[in-house]
Structures are given as structure tokens and as C-alpha cells.
KOLFILO-335585 format. One record per residue: chain; x, y, z of N, C-alpha, C, O, CB in turn; residue in three letters. Coordinates in nm, 3 decimals. Last residue first. Glycine has a CB too. Layout:
# KOLFILO-335585
ch	n_px	n_py	n_pz	ca_px	ca_py	ca_pz	c_px	c_py	c_pz	o_px	o_py	o_pz	cb_px	cb_py	cb_pz	aa
A	X	Y	Z	X	Y	Z	X	Y	Z	X	Y	Z	X	Y	Z	ALA
...
# end
This chain:
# KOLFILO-335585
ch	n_px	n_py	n_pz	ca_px	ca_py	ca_pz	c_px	c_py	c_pz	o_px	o_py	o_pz	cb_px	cb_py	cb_pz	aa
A	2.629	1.622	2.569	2.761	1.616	2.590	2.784	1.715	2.778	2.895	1.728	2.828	2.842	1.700	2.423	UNK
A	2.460	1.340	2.508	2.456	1.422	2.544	2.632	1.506	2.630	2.711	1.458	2.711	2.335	1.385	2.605	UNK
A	2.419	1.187	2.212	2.506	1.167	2.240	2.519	1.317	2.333	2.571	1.412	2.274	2.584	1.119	2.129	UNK
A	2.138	0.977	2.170	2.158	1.085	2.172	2.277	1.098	2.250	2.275	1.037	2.357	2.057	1.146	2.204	UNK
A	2.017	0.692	1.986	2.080	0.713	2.125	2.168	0.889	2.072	2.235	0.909	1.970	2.216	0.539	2.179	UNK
A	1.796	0.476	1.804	1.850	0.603	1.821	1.913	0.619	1.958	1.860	0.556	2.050	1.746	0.703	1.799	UNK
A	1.694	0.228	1.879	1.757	0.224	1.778	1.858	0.378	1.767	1.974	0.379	1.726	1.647	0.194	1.669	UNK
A	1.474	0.328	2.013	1.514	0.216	2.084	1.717	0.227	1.988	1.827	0.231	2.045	1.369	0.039	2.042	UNK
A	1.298	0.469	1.861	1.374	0.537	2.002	1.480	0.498	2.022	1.579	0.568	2.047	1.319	0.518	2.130	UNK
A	1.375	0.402	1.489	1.291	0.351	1.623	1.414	0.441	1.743	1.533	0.468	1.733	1.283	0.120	1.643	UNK
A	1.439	0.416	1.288	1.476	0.554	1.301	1.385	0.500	1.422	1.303	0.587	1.453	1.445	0.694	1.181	UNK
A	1.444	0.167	1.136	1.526	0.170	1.156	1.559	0.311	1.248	1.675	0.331	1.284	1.569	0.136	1.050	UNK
A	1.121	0.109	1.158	1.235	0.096	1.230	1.349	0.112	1.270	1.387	0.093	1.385	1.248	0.058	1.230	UNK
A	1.074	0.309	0.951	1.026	0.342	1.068	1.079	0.259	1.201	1.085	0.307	1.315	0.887	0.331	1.050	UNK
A	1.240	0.179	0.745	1.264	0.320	0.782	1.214	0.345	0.990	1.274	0.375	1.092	1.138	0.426	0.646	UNK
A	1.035	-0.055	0.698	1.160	-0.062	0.744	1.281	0.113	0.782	1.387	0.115	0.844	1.213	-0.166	0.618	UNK
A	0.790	0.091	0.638	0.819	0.004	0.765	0.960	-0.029	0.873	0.989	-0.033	0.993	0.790	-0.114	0.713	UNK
A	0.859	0.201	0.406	0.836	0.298	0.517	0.842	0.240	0.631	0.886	0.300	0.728	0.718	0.365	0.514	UNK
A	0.911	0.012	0.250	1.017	0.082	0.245	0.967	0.189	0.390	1.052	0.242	0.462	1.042	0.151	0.077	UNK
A	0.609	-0.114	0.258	0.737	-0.187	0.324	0.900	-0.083	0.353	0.978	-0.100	0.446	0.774	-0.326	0.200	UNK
A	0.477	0.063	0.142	0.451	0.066	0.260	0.596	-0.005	0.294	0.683	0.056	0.355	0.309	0.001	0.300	UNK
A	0.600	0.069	-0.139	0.577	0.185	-0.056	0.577	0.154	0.122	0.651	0.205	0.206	0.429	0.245	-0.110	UNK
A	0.541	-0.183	-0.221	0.678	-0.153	-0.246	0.696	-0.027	-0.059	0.752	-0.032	0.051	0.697	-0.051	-0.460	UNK
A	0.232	-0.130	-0.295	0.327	-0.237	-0.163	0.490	-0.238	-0.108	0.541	-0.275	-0.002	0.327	-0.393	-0.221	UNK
A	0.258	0.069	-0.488	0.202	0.092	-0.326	0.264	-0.053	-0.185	0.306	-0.062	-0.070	-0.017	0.079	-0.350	UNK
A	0.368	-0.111	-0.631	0.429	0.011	-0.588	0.378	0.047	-0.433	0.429	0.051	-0.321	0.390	0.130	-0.697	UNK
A	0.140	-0.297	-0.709	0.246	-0.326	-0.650	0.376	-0.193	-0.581	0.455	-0.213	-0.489	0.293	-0.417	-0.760	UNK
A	-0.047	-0.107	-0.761	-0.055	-0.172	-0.690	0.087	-0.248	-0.589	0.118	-0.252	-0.470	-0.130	-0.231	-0.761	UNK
A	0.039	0.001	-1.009	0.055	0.083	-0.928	0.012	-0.004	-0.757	0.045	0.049	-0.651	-0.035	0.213	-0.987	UNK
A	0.059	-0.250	-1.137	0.198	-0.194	-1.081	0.185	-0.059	-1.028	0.286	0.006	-1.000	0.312	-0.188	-1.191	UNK
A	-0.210	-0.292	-1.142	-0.127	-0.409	-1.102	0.010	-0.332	-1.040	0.056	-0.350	-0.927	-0.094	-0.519	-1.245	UNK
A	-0.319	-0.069	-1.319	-0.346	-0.075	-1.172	-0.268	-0.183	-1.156	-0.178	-0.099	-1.155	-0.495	-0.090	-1.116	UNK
A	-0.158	-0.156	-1.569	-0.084	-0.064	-1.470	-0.194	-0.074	-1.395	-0.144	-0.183	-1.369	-0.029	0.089	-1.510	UNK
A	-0.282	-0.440	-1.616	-0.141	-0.435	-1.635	-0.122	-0.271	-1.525	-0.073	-0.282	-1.412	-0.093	-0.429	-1.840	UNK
A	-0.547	-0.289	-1.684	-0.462	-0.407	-1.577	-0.408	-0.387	-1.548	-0.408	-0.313	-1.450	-0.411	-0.505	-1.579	UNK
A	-0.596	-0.036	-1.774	-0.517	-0.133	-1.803	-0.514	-0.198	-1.661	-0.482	-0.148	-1.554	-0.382	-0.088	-1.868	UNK
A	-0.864	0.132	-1.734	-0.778	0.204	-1.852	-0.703	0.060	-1.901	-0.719	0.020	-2.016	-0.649	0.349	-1.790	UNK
A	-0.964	0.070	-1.538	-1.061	0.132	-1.637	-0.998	0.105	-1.743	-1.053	0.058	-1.842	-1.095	0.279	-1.628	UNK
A	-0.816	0.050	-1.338	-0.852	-0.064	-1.450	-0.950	-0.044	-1.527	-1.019	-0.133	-1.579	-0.882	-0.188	-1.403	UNK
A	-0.808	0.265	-1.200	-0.725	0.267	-1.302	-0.742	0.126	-1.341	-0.638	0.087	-1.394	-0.584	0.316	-1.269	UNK
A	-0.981	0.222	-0.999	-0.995	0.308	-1.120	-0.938	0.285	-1.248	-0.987	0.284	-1.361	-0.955	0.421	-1.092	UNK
A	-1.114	0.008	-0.791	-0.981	0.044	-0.854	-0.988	0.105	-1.029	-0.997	0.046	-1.136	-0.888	-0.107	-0.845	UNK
A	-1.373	0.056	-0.661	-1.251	-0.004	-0.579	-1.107	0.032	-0.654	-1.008	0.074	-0.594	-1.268	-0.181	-0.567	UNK
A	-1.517	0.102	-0.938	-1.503	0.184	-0.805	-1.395	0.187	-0.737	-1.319	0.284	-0.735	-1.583	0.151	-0.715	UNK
A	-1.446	-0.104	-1.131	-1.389	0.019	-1.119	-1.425	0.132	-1.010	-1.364	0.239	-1.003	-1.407	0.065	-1.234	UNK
A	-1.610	-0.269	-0.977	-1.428	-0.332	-0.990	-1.394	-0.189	-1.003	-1.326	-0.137	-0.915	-1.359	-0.455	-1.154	UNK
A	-1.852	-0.244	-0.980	-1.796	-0.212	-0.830	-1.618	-0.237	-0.832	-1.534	-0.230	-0.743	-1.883	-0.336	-0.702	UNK
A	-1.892	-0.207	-1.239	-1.898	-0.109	-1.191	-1.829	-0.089	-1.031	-1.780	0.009	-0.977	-2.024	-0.089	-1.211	UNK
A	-1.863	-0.494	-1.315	-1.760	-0.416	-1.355	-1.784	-0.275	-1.253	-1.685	-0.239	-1.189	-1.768	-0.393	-1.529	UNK
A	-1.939	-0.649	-0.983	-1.992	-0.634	-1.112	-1.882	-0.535	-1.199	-1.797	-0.493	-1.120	-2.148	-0.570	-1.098	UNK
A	-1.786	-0.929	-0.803	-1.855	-0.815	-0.875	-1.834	-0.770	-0.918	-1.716	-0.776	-0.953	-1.896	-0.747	-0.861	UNK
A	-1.786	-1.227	-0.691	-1.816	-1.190	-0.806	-1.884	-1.022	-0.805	-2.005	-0.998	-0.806	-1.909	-1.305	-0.857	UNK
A	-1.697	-1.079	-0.354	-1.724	-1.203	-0.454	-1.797	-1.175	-0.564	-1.884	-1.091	-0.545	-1.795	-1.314	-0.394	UNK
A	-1.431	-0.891	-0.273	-1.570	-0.881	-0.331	-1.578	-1.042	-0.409	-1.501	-1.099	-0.487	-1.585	-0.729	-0.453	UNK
A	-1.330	-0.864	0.109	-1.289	-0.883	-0.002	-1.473	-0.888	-0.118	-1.587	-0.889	-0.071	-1.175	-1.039	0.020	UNK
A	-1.294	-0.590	0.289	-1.337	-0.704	0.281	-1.358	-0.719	0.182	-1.405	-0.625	0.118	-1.414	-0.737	0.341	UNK
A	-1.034	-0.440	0.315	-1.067	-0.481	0.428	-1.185	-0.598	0.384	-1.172	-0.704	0.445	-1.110	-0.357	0.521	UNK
A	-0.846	-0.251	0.150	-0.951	-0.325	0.088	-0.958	-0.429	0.201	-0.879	-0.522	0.182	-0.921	-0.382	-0.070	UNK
A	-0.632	-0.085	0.282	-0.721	0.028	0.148	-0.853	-0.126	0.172	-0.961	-0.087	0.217	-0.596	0.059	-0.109	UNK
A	-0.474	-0.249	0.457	-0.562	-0.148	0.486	-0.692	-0.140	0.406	-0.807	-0.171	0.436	-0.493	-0.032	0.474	UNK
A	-0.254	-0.357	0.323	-0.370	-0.437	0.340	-0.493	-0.348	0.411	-0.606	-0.397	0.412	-0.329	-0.567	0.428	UNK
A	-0.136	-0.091	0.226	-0.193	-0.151	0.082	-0.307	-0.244	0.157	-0.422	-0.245	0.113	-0.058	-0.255	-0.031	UNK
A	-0.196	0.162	0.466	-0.110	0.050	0.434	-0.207	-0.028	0.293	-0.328	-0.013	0.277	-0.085	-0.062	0.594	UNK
A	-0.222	0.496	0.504	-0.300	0.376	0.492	-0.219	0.275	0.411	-0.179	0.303	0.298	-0.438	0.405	0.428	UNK
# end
């Protein structure tokens, strides 16, 4: 599940309880749900570009 995946519709003003549902770790700090956040974005993109680069199209089998 991709980072724009996890949160499909967004929350207008809510309440602390529905902030720490959606994201736990701002229980604790901002600051780190933010960079586990950003990691996870880090994440998906490094897998995107993998998943292209290891595409059918991109691969050729050298049959001898």
C-alpha cells in the first residue's frame, strides 16, 4: 500500500482522538510521525523505480 493509498479521504477539523487513530505515532512526536511519514514516501518511490527498472520490457533473456 502506497503512502497516497493509506489516507483516501482527507479529515476536516478532527478531533485528537481521530488524529491519533489515523496516525499513532503523534501520540508521542510530530516531528517523528513526519519522518516516518516521509520514509514511507521515500519507500514507495524507491520501489517504483526498481519496479521499472526490472520491467519485461527492460529485461531480455539471452537464450543460448
Amino acid at each position: 500500500m502506497t503512502m497516497r493509498e493509506r489516507f483516501k479521504e482527507p479529515q476536516i477539523n478532527p478531533t485528537w482522538e481521530q488524529v491519533v487513530e489515523r496516525e499513532p505515532l503523534m501520540a508521542f512526536s510530530f516531528y517523528l510521525s513526519g519522518r516516518v511519514n516521509v520514509l514511507l514516501a521515500l519507500k514507495d518511490e524507491i520501489l517504483g523505480h526498481l519496479d521499472q527498472g526490472f520491467s519485461a520490457a527492460c529485461v531480455t533473456l539471452n537464450s543460448a
